[in-house]
C-alpha positions, 0 to 999 in steps of 0.5 A, a space after each residue: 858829154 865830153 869830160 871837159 865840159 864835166 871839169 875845167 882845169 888848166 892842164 900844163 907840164 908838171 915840172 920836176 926840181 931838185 932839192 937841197 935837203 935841210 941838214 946839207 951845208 949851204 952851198 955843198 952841191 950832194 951828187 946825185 945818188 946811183 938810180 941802180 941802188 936806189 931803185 933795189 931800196 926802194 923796191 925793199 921799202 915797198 915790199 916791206 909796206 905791203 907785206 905787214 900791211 892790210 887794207 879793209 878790203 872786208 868793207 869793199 867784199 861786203 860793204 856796211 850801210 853808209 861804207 864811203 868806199 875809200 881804202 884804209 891802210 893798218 899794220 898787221 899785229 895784234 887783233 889784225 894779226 889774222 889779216 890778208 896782207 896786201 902783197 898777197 891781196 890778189 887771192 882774195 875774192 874781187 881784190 886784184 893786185 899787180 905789178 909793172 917793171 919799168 926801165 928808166 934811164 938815169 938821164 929822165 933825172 938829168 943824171 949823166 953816169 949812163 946807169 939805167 934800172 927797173 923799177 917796179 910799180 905795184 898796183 891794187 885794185 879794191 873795186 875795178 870799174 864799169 866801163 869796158 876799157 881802161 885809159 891809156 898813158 895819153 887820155 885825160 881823165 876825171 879822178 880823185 886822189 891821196 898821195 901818202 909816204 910810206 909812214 903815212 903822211 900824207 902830201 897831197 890830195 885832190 879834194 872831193 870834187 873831181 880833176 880832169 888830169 891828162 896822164 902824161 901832162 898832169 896839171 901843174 902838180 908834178 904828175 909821176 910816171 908811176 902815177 900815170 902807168 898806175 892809173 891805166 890799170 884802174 877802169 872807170 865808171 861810166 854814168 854821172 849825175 848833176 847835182 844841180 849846184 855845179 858839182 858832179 857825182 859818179 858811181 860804179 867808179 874803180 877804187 884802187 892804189 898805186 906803190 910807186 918807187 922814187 924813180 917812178 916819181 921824183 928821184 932825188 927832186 920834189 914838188 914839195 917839202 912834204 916829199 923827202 927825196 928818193 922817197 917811194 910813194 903811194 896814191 889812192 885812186 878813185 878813177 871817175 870818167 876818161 875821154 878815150 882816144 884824148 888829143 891832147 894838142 889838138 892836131 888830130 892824132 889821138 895822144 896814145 899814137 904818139 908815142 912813136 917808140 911803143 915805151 909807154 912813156 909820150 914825154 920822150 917822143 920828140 921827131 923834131 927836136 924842139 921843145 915840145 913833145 909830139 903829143 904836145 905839138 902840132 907841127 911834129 916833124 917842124 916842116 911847117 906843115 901842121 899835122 893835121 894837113 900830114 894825116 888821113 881825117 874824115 869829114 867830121 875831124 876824126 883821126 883815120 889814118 897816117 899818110 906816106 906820100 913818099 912810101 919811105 915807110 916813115 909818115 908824112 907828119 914825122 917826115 920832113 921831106 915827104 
């Protein structure tokens, strides 16, 4: 069964705003601040939390009867003075901990000083699921979350139930980049059970979290009052189920093969130029033509292949002139 026949939601852009901080003057414009510097902060923000802090993973080792398998973060000190910090997590039996670095130029944030910095996500992984195959940046896939700051507090959470999000689009929350490159580390389950009320239950699921930095995330905006600005971010993840190889805009090509410039990053591969990213738009080249009549399908629709009927190199579906 299709994931969208699982859970219905509308799935549109996330957008990213800036704000005012409270204590500024009204009407004093605050001048972004260097994403070079920032990026070094937050990575010291985040390294510091993980450090001196430990999770329960002696419940995900060895679970008690009625364990909820859900990821409780506590400071190391006192009677957990002997704990296994997060950052060194990844020695531990069944515990996988991770890093990506990301390059994110200052113009993702509509800053024009030209700087651009890695940024480091990290990733722990307290129960890997089943299913053969990780999602990619481009598929939608059925999860459950808690966004948290640093200190704990927490901005967002999804509820019981699970959301069908699109890693790159979201559905309306201001999805991350950090969040959607996270969520590819984590397998999900593979089976479901109808609970006969219109809710779903799922199990053999991977459990993890992601620590992103604020330029993985809103930089100097926010979705919510809840989040300061150039404030690092951490979710918990359940990842449910995905529907691998994801069309997200319907015109035949898989979203993961749309990202044209290989970064991992579908929201800026644009071939036409207009509004709409490609794996957002059905005509990506703007010729008129809609992708799918530019591409190779077999009889039942699926995606076989690209086309170059000029033998330019370029395929006809980003090829105006073809």
């Amino acid at each position: 069964m299709k994931l969208k026949n699982i859970v219905i939601i509308t799935i549109v852009f996330g957008t990213i705003w800036s704000c005012r901080k409270d204590d500024d003057p009204i009407g004093e414009v605050v001048p972004p601040r260097s994403i070079i510097e920032v990026a070094a902060e937050d990575d010291a923000e985040i390294r510091e939390f993980l450090s001196t802090h430990f999770f329960n993973y002696e419940d995900f080792q060895d679970p008690p009867e009625g364990f909820d398998f859900k990821i409780q973060f506590d400071t190391i000190s006192g009677e957990n003075e002997d704990k296994t910090s997060i950052l060194d997590s990844g020695s531990l039996p069944g515990i996988e901990f991770g890093m990506e670095t990301i390059t994110i130029p200052s113009a993702a944030f509509r800053i024009t000083d030209g700087e651009e910095a890695e940024h480091t996500l990290y990733y722990l992984i307290a129960r890997q699921g089943v299913s053969e195959e990780t999602p990619t940046i481009g598929d939608d896939v059925a999860l459950r979350y808690e966004g948290l700051l640093l200190n704990g507090t927490i901005f967002d959470n999804s509820g019981s139930q699970p959301l069908l999000l699109n890693l790159t689009a979201g559905d309306g929350r201001g999805l991350t980049i950090g969040f959607g490159n996270g969520v590819e580390y984590l397998k999900t389950g593979i089976d479901f059970i109808d609970n006969g009320d219109g809710t779903v239950s799922y199990s053999d699921y991977g459990i993890g979290a992601i620590f992103i930095p604020s330029g993985l995330a809103y930089f100097n905006g926010s979705p919510s009052s809840l989040i300061p600005t150039y404030s690092p971010l951490i979710f918990k993840i359940d990842a449910l189920a995905y529907q691998k190889d994801t069309d997200f805009d319907g015109d035949g090509i898989p979203s993961i093969l749309e990202d044209v410039d290989g970064d991992g990053n579908l929201n800026n591969d644009n071939t036409d130029g207009d509004i709409l990213a490609n794996f957002n738009d059905t005509d990506d080249d703007g010729d008129g033509i809609p992708t799918r009549e530019e591409i190779i399908l077999d009889d039942e629709g699926n995606f076989v292949g690209f086309k170059d009927t000029d033998g330019d190199g370029i395929p006809d579906h980003l090829d105006r002139d073809s």
